[in-house]
C-alpha positions in Angstrom: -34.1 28.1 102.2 -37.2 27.7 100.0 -36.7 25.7 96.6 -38.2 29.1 95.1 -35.3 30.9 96.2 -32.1 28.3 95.5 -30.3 29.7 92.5 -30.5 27.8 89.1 -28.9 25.2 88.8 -25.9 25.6 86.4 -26.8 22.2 83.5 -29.3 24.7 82.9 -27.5 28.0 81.9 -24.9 25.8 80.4 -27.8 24.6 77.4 -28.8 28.1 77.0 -25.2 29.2 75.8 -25.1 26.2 73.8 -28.8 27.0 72.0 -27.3 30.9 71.7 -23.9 29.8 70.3 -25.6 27.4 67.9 -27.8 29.8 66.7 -25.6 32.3 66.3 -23.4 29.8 63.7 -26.5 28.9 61.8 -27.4 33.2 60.9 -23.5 33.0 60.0 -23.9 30.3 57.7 -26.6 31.5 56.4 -25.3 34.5 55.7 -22.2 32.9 54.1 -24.2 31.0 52.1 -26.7 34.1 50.5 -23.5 35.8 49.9 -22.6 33.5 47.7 -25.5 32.6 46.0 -25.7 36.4 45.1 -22.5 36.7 43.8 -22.7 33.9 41.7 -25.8 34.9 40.3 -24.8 38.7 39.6 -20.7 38.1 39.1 -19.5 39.9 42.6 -16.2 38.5 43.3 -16.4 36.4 46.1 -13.3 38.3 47.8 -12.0 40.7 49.3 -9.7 41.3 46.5 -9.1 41.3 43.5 -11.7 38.1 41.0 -9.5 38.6 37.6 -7.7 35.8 36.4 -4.0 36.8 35.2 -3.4 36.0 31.5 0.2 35.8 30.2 2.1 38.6 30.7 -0.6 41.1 32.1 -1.8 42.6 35.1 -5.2 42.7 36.4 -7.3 44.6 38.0 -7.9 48.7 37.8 -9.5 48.2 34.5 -6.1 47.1 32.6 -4.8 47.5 30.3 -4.4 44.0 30.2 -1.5 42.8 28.1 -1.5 39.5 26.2 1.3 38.2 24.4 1.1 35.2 22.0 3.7 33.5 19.3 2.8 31.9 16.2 5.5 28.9 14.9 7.6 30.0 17.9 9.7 26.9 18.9 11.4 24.8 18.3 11.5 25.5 14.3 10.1 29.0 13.6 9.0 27.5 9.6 7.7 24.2 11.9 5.2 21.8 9.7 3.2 21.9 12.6 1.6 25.9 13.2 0.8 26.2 16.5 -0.2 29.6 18.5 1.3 29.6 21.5 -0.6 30.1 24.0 -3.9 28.6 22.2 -5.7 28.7 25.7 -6.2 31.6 27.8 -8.3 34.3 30.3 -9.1 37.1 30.2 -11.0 39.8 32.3 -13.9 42.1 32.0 -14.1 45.3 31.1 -10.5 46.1 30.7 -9.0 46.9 28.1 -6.9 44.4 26.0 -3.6 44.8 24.3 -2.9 41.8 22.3 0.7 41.4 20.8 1.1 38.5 18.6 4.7 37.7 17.5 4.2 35.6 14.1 7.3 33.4 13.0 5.3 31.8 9.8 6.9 32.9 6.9 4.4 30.9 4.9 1.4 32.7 3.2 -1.7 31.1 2.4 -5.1 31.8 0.5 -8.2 33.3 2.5 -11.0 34.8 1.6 -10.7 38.5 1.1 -13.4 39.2 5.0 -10.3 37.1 6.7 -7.9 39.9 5.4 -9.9 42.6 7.5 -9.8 43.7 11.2 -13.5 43.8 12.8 -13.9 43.8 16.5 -10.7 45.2 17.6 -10.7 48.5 19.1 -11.2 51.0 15.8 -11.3 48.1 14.0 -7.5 48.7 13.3 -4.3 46.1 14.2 -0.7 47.6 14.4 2.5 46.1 12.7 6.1 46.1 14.1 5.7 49.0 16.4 3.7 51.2 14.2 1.4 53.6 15.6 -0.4 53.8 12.3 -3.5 51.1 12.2 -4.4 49.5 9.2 -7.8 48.3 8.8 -6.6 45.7 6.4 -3.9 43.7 5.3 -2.9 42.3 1.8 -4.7 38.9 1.0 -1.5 37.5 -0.9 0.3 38.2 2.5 -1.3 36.4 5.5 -0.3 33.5 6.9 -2.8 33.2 9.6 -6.0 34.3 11.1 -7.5 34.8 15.0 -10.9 34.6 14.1 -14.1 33.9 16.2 -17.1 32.7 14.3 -20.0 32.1 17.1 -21.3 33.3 20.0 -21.6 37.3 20.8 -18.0 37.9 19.2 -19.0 36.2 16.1 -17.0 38.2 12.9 -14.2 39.2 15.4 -11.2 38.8 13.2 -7.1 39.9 13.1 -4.9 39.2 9.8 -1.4 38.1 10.6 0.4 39.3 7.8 3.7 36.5 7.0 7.4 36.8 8.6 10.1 37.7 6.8 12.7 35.7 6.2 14.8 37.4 8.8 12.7 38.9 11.2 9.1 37.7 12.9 6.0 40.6 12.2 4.5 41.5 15.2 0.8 42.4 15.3 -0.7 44.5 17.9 -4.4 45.1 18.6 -6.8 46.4 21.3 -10.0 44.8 22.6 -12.5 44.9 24.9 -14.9 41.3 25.9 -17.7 42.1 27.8 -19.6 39.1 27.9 -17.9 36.1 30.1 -18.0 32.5 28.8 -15.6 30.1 26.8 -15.4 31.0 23.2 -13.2 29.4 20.7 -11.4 30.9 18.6 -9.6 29.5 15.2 -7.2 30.6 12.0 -9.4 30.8 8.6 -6.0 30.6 6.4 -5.9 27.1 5.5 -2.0 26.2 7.1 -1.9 23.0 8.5 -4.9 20.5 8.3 -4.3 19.1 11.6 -3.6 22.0 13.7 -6.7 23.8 12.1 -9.2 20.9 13.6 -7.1 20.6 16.9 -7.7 22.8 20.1 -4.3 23.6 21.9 -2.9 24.5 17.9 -4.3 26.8 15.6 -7.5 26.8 17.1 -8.1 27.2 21.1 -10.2 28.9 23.7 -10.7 32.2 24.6 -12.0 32.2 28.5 -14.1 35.6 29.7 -14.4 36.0 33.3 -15.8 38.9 35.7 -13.3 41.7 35.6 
């Protein structure tokens, strides 16, 4: 037999199927990698399902609504010295619509300026007290206790008035919202309650997180 006609040897076939199988993990890689550098830069969720991040009480996905439900002076003394929104931190999605419910224990009223007493930014610019289906655009400014305000960024002027508790029974303010434009933006009450809890994140001031809905 001719050494032109002996079959090839097999080391050699073996380092051809390891070149192939190598380069077939760097074009996945690759791949894997593009993927993600184009979702990050145009906000595709990186999954298969759904990229919305829960917030309290809600669902996600399917354009909402989302539901959000927050308490003012809720525990453990509904009066407390201390106001505190509860939660102060929290996310929400894109493009879905947002139904806010805030359940305010304060019976305390404080002094604001009269812009603080008006709704701006929520859907129809309206809020909604204990179950009404009747908005109100405004509230009186001898009867608010508290404020959700944002004063920078693209939802600067957004504002809710949360009119005081009675002495018997919380008020519940309900309001509808859309946030478009993702980011961390902090929000804070404009009724002067507590010194402390004005000036501290987590109280009557906290962060409002927008992410890719």
């Amino acid at each position: 037999m001719t050494e032109e006609s002996q079959p090839k040897s097999r080391s050699h076939s073996k380092i051809e199927g390891s070149t192939l199988a190598w380069g077939l993990v760097v074009i996945v890689v690759t791949g894997i990698i593009t993927w993600f550098a184009f979702a990050a830069a145009y906000g595709v969720g990186v999954g298969s399902g759904n990229s919305n991040t829960p917030t309290k009480g809600g669902t996600t996905g399917g354009g909402g609504p989302d539901y959000i439900y927050m308490a003012i002076n809720a525990n453990p003394d509904r009066n407390q010295s201390t106001d505190q929104y509860t939660p102060a931190n929290f996310t929400v999605p894109t493009h879905t619509l947002l139904i806010f419910q805030i359940t305010n224990y304060d019976n305390g009223e404080n002094p604001i300026a009269p812009i603080y007493s008006q709704m701006n930014g929520t859907v129809g610019n309206l809020e909604y007290l204990n179950g009404s289906t009747t908005g109100v655009s405004s509230v009186p400014v001898t009867s608010v206790a508290h404020t959700f305000t944002i004063l920078k960024g693209p939802y600067a002027g957004f504002n809710v008035a949360m009119p005081a508790a009675s002495t018997t029974s919380p008020t519940v303010v309900t309001f509808e919202a859309y946030f478009n434009s993702t980011g961390s933006f902090v929000w804070q009450c404009m009724a002067p309650c507590d010194s402390p809890s004005m000036a501290s994140l987590g109280f009557m001031m906290g962060t409002m997180t927008v992410v890719n809905g």
